[in-house]
C-alpha positions as CSV (number, residue, x, y, z in Angstrom):
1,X,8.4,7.3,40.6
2,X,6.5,4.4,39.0
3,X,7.6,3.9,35.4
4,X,4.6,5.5,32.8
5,X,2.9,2.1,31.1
6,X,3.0,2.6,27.2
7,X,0.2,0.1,25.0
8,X,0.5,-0.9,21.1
9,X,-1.9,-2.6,19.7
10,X,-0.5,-4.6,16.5
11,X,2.7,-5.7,16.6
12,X,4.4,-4.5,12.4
13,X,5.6,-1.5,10.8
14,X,3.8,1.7,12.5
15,X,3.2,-0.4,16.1
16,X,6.7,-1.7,16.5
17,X,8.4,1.2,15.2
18,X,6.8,3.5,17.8
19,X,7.7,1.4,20.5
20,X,11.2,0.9,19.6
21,X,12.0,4.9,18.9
22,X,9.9,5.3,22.6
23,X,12.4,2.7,23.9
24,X,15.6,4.2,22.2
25,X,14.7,8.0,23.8
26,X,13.5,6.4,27.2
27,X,14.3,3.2,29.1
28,X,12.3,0.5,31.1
29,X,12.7,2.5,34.3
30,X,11.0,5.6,32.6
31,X,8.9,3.5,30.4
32,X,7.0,0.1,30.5
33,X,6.1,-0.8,26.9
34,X,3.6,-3.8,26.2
35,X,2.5,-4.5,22.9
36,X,-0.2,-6.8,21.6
37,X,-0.3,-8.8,17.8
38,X,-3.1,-11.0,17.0
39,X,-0.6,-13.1,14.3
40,X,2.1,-15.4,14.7
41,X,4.9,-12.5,13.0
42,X,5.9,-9.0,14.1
43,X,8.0,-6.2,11.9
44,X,7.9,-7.8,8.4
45,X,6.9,-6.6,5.1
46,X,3.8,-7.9,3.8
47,X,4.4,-5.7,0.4
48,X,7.3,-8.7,-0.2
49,X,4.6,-11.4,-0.1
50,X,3.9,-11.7,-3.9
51,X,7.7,-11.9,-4.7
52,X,7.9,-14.6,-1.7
53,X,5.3,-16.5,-3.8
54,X,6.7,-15.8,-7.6
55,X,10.3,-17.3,-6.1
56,X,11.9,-14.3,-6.1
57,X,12.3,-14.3,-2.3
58,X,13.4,-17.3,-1.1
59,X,11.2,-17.2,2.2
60,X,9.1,-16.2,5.2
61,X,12.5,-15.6,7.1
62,X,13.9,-13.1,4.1
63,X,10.8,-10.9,4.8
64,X,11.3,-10.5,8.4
65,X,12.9,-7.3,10.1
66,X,12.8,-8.4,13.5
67,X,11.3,-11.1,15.1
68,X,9.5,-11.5,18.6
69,X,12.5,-11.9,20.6
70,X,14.7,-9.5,19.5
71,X,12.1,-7.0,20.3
72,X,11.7,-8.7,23.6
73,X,15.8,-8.3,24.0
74,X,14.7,-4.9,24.2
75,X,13.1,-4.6,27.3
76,X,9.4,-4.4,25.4
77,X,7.3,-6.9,26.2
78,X,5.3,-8.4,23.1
79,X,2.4,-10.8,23.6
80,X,2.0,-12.8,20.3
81,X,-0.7,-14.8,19.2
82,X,-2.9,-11.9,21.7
83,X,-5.8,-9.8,20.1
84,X,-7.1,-6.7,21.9
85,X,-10.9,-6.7,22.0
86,X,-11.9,-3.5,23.7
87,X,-10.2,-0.2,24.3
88,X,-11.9,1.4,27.8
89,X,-10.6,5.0,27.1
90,X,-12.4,6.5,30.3
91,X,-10.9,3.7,32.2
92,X,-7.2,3.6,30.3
93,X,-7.2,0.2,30.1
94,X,-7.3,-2.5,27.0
95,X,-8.7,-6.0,26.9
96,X,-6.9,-8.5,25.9
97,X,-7.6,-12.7,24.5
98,X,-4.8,-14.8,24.4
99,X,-6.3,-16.6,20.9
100,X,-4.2,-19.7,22.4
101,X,-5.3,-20.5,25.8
102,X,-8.2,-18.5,25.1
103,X,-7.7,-16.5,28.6
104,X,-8.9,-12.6,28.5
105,X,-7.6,-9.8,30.8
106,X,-7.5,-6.0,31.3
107,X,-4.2,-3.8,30.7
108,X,-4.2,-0.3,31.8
109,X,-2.2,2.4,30.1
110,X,-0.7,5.8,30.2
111,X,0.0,5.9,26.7
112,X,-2.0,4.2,24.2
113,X,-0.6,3.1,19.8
114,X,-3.3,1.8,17.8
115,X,-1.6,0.2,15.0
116,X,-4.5,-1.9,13.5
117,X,-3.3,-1.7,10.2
118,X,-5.5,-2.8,7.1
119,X,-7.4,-5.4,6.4
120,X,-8.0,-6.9,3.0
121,X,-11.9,-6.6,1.0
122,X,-13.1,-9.8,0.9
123,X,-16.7,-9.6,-0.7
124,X,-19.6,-11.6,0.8
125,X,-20.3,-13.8,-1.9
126,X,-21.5,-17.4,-2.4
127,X,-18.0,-19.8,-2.0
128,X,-15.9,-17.1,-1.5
129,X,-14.2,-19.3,1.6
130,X,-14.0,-22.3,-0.3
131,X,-10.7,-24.2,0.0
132,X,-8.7,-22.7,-2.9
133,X,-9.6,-19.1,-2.5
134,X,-6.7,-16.9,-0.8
135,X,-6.0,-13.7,0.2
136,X,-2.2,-12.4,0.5
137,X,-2.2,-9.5,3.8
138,X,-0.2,-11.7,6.0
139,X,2.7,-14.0,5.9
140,X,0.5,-17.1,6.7
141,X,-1.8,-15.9,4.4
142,X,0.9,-16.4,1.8
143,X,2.5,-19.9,3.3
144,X,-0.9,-20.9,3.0
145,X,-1.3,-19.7,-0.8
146,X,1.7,-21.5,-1.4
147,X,1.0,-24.9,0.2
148,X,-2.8,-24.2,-2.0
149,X,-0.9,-24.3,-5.1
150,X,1.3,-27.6,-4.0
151,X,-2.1,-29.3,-4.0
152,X,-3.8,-27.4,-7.0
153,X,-4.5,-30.2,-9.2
154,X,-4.5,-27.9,-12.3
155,X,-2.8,-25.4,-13.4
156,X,-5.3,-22.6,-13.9
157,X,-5.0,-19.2,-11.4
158,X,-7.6,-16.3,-11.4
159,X,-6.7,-13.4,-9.5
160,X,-9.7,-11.1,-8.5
161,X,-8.9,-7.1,-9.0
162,X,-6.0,-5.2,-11.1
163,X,-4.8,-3.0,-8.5
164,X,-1.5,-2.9,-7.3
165,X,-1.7,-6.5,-5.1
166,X,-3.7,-7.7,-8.3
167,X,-0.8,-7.0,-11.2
168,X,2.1,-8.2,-8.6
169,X,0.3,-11.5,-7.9
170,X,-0.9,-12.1,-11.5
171,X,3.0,-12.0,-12.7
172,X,3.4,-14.6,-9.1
173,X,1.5,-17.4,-10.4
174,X,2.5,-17.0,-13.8
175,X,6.4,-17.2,-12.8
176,X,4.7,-20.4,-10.6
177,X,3.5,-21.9,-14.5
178,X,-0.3,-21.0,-14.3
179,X,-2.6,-19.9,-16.9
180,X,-3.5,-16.7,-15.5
181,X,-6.8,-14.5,-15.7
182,X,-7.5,-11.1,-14.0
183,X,-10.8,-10.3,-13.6
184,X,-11.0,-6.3,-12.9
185,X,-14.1,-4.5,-12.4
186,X,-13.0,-1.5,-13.6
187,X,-12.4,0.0,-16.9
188,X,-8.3,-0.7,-17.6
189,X,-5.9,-2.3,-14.5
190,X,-4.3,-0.3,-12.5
191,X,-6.9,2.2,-11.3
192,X,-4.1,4.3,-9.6
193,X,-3.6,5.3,-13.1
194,X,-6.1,7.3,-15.6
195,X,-7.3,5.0,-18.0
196,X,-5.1,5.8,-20.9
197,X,-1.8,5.0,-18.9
198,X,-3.6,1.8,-17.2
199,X,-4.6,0.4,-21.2
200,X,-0.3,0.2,-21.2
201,X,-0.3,-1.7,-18.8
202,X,-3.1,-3.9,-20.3
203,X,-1.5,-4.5,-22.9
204,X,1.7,-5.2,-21.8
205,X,-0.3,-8.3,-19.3
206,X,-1.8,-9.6,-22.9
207,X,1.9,-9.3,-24.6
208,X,3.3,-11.6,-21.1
209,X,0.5,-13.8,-21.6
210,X,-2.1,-12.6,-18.8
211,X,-5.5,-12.4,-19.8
212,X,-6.9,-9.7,-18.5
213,X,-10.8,-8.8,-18.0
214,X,-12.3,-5.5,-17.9
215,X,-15.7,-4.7,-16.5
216,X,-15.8,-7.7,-14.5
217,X,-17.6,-8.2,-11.8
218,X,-17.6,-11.5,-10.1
219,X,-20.7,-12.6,-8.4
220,X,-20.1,-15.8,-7.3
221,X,-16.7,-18.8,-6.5
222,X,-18.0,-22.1,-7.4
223,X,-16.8,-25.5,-6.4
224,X,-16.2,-28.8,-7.7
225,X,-17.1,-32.5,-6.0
226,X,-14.1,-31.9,-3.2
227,X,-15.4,-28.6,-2.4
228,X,-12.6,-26.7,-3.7
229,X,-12.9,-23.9,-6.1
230,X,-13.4,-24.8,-9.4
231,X,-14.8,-21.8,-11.2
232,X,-15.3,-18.0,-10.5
233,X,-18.5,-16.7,-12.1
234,X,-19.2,-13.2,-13.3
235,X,-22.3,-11.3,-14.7
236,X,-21.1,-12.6,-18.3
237,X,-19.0,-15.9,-17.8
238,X,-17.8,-18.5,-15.7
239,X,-14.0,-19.0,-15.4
240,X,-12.2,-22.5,-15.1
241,X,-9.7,-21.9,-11.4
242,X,-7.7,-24.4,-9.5
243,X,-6.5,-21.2,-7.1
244,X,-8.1,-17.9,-7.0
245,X,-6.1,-14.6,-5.6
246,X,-8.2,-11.8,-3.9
247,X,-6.0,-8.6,-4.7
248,X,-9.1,-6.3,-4.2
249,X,-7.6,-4.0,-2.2
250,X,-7.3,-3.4,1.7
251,X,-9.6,-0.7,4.2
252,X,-8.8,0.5,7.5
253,X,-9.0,-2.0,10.4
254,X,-10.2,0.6,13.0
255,X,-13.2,-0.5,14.0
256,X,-11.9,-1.1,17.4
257,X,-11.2,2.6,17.8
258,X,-14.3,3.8,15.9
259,X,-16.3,1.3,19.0
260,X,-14.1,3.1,21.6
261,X,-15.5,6.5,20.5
262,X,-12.6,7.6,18.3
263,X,-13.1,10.0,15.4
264,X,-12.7,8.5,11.9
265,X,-12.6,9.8,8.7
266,X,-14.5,9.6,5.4
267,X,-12.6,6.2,4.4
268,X,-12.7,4.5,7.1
269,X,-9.7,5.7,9.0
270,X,-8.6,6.9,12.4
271,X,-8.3,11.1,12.1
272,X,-5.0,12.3,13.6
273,X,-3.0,16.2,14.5
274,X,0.5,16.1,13.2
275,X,1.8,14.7,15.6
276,X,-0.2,11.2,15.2
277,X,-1.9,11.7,18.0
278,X,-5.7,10.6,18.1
279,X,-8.0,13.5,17.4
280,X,-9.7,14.7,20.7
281,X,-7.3,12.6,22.7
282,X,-4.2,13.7,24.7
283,X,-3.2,10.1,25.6
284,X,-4.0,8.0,22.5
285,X,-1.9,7.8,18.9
286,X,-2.3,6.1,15.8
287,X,-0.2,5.4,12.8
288,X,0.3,2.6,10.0
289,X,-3.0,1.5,7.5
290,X,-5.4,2.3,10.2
291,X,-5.4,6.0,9.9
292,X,-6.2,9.0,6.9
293,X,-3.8,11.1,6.2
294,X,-3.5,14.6,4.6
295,X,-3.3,14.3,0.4
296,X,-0.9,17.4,0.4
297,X,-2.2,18.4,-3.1
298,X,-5.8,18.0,-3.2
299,X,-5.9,19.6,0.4
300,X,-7.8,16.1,1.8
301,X,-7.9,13.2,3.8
302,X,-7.2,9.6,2.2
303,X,-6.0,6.2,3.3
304,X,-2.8,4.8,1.9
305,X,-1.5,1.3,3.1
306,X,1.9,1.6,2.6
307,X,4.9,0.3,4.6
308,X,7.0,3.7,3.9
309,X,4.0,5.8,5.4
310,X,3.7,3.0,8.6
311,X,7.1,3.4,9.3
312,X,7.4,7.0,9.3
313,X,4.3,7.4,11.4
314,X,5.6,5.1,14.2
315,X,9.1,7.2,14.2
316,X,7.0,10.1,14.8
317,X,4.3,8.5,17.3
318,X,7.7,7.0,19.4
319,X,9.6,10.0,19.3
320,X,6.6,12.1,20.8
321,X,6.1,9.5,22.9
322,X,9.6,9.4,24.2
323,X,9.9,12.7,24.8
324,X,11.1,13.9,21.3
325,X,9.3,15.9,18.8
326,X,8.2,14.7,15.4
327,X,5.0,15.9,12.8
328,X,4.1,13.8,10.0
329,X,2.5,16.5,7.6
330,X,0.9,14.3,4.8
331,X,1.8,12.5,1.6
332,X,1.6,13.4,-2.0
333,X,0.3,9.6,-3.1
334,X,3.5,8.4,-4.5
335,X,3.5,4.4,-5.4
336,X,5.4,1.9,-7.7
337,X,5.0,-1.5,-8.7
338,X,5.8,-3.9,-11.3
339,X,4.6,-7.0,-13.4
340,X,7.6,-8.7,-15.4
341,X,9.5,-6.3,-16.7
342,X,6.8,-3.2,-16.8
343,X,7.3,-0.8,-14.6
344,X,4.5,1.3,-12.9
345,X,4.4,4.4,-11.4
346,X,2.4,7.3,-10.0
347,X,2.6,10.6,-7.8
348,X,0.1,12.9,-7.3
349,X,-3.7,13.5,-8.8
350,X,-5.5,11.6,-11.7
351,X,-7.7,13.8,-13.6
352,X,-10.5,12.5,-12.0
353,X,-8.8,13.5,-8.6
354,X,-8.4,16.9,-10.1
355,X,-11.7,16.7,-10.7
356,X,-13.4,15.9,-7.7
357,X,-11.2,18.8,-6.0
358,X,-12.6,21.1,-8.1
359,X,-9.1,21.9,-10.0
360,X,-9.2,22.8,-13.7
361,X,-6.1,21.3,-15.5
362,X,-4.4,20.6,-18.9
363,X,-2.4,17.4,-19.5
364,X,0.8,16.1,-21.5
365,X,2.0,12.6,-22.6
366,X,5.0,11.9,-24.3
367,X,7.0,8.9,-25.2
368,X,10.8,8.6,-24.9
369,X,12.9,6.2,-23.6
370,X,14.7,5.4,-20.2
371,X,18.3,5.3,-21.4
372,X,19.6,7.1,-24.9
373,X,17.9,5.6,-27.7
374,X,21.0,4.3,-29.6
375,X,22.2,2.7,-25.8
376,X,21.4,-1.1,-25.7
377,X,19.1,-1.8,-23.8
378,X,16.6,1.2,-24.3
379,X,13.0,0.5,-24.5
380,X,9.8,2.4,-24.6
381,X,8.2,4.6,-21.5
382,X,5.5,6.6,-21.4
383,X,5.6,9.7,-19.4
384,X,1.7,11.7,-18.3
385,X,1.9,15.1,-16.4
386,X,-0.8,17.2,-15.0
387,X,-0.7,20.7,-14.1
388,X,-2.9,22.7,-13.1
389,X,-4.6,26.2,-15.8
390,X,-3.0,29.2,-15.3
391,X,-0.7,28.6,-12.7
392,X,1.1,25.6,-14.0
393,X,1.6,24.0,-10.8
394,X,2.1,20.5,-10.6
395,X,-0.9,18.4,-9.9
396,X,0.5,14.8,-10.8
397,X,3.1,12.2,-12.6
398,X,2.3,8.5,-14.2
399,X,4.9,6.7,-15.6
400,X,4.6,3.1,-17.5
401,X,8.0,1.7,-19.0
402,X,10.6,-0.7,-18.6
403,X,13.3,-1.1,-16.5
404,X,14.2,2.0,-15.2
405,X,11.2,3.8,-15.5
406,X,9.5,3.7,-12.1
407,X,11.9,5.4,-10.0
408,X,11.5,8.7,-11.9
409,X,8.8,9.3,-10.6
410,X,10.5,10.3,-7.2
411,X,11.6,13.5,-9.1
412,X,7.8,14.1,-9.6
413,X,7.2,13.3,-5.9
414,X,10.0,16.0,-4.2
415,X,8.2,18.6,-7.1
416,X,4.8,17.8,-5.5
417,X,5.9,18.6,-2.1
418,X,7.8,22.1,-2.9
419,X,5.0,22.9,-4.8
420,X,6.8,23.4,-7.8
421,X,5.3,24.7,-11.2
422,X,6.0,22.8,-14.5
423,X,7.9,25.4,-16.1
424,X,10.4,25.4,-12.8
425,X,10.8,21.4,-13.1
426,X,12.3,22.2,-16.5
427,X,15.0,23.6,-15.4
428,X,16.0,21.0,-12.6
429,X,19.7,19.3,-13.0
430,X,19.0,16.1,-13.0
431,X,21.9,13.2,-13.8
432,X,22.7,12.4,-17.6
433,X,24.5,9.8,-19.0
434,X,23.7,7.4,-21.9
435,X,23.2,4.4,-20.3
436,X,20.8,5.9,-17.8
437,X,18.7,8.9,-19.5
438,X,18.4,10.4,-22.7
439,X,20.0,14.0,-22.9
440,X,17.0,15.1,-21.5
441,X,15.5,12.8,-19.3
442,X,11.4,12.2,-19.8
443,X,10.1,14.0,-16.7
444,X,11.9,16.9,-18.1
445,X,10.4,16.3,-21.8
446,X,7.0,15.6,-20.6
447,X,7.8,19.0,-18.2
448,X,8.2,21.1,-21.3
449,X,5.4,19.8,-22.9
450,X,2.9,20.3,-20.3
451,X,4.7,24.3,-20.4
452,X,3.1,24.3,-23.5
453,X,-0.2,22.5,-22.8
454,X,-0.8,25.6,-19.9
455,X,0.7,27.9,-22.2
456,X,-2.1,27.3,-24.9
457,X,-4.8,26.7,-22.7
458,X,-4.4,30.7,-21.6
459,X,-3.9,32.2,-25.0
């Protein structure tokens, strides 16, 4: 019997991990695998990018989990440098264009990945391709930031958006000695945040030396005598750039499957079962930034580009596809970042997320620290909690502090997905000593607090 032929299309986290659980569980005489990137890299984490540019990492190499021929070693044969242009789902077959000899040919398949991932927003506006202005998805994208700010002949770096890709390259190309300025369209930075936790987070920026610009909306990159960016322009201002970073944010790249008839969702995503496989198709799967996934508290869909999430799904999509079983029930929006020494972190539902669910809540925020307070070493963090009226469960963490700080929030995260109530997190036996927590650690304080929040808001 002829060996089944299994396709990925996009050759990181979600693509490459499917195809190397499907290899594990089957080999090449059960199962031909042939997978197609459009880039130059395969199996690397873009989320390391900004610390590759800051100096943190030392380089490309360091961000790489395996390259092109050690997945070749085996027995999968990856095309690099090969974009897939058309997916024919009546006929099972993909078309493919070598980008380097510019050749294009049909692939049939048994089994189809789409593994598209994400690409970034890049706004159509006047200059906004001028030499100087860079995004950061890829790993050329960020050798070719860094070979930008060689040749900058200033010294002056606007980044474009305070989401997470916006904080992290802001503190980049101030550890790389530029003047930085975020320009953010929206109220505070950090949108992931409710406004009152993301105003700690502008103000720590100011404190490091970031100036940071609320209700900014850029309308236009201008350009000086060599053509290279010299200025971004808002509805208020102009501001002086030698580099400008677009940390925006990123939307699906499924366009591809949304041509070849597949079912997408209300952002933008491929719709999947459990098991990952493509909604209305027995044959086709889909995992990594390219699909929506089930918000397991607000009982929805939403797209999250993150590398844990890729990875999972392509465990699940190759073990299914290998014979296995595996279900990838959803996520609870857990995320943590950093710029200098603050820590962000969130799990969960914003008010406003609450809101648009139609859940009624109450709120707590305390301050405590992240080790005892007479420790050295202990510094401020702030601790919000949202639960939901009445019933007291859980609806959402955010946590801004120092060092220390973010990975609390984990504890939030596994409390989201048992469905836990506030009043049960208080009695959870979490780890205490001095140098790491106060005697009772800040989840738990701001736990209690929120106890009483739902206690009052029923009296």
């Amino acid at each position: 019997m002829a060996a089944e032929r299994l396709v990925v299309i996009g050759g990181d986290a979600a693509g490459m991990s499917a195809a190397s659980q499907a290899r594990r569980l089957k080999g090449p005489d059960e199962l031909e695998i042939i997978a197609f990137e459009r880039g130059g890299f395969t199996s690397y984490s873009a989320c390391g990018i900004p610390y590759w540019v800051s100096g943190d990492v030392g380089g490309p190499d360091d961000l790489i989990a395996r390259t092109p021929e050690e997945h070749r070693e085996r027995d999968i044969d990856l095309r690099m440098r090969t974009e897939v242009t058309e997916i024919d789902v009546a006929g099972q077959r993909v078309r493919a264009l070598d980008r380097e000899s510019g050749d294009a040919y049909w692939t049939g398949f048994d089994k189809l990945v789409i593994a598209t991932g994400a690409r970034p927003v890049r706004p159509e506006l006047p200059g906004i391709d001028a030499p100087g202005v860079h995004g950061v998805q890829t790993l050329g994208d960020g050798q070719a930031l860094l070979d930008s700010l060689d040749h900058a002949t200033g010294r002056r770096a606007v980044v474009v958006g305070a989401g997470y890709i916006g904080v992290e390259m802001a503190e980049a190309m101030l550890k790389r000695g530029f003047e930085v300025t975020v320009l953010n369209r929206g109220k505070q930075p950090m949108a992931t945040l409710d406004p009152d936790m993301g105003k700690l987070v502008h103000d720590a920026m100011d404190g490091l030396g970031i100036t940071t610009v609320n209700g900014a909306s850029v309308t236009k990159i201008l350009t000086g005598p060599d053509g290279r960016v010299s200025e971004v322009a808002t509805e208020e201002r102009t501001y002086p750039a030698d580099v400008v970073v677009l940390g925006i944010g990123v939307e699906p790249e499924a366009e591809l499957a949304r041509e070849a008839g597949l079912t997408v969702g209300p952002h933008g995503g491929i719709l999947t079962d459990l098991a990952m496989r493509a909604v209305g198709h027995e044959n086709i799967w889909a995992g990594g930034d390219c699909v929506e996934v089930l918000d397991l508290v607000a009982g929805r869909s939403r797209h999250i580009a993150l590398g844990t999430h890729a990875n999972k799904h392509g465990q699940v999509i190759g073990s299914n596809l290998g014979g296995g079983y595996g279900t990838f029930p959803g996520v609870v929006g857990t995320a943590v970042s950093k710029v200098c020494d603050l820590e962000i972190a969130r799990t969960g539902l914003r008010e406003k997320d609450a809101r648009a669910v139609g859940l009624r809540y109450v709120t707590a925020t305390i301050e405590s620290t992240q080790r005892a307070g007479y420790y050295p070493g202990a510094k401020p963090m702030t601790v919000k909690m949202i639960a939901e009226l009445r019933t007291g469960r859980l609806l959402g963490v955010q946590i801004v502090g120092r060092e220390g700080s973010a990975k609390r929030v984990d504890v939030a995260a596994v409390a989201l997905t048992a469905g836990m109530t506030v009043e049960q997190m208080t009695a959870l036996d979490l780890g205490y000593a001095p140098p790491f927590s106060p005697v009772w650690d800040p989840v738990l304080v701001a736990a209690r607090k929120t106890v009483a929040a739902v206690r009052d808001a029923g009296s």
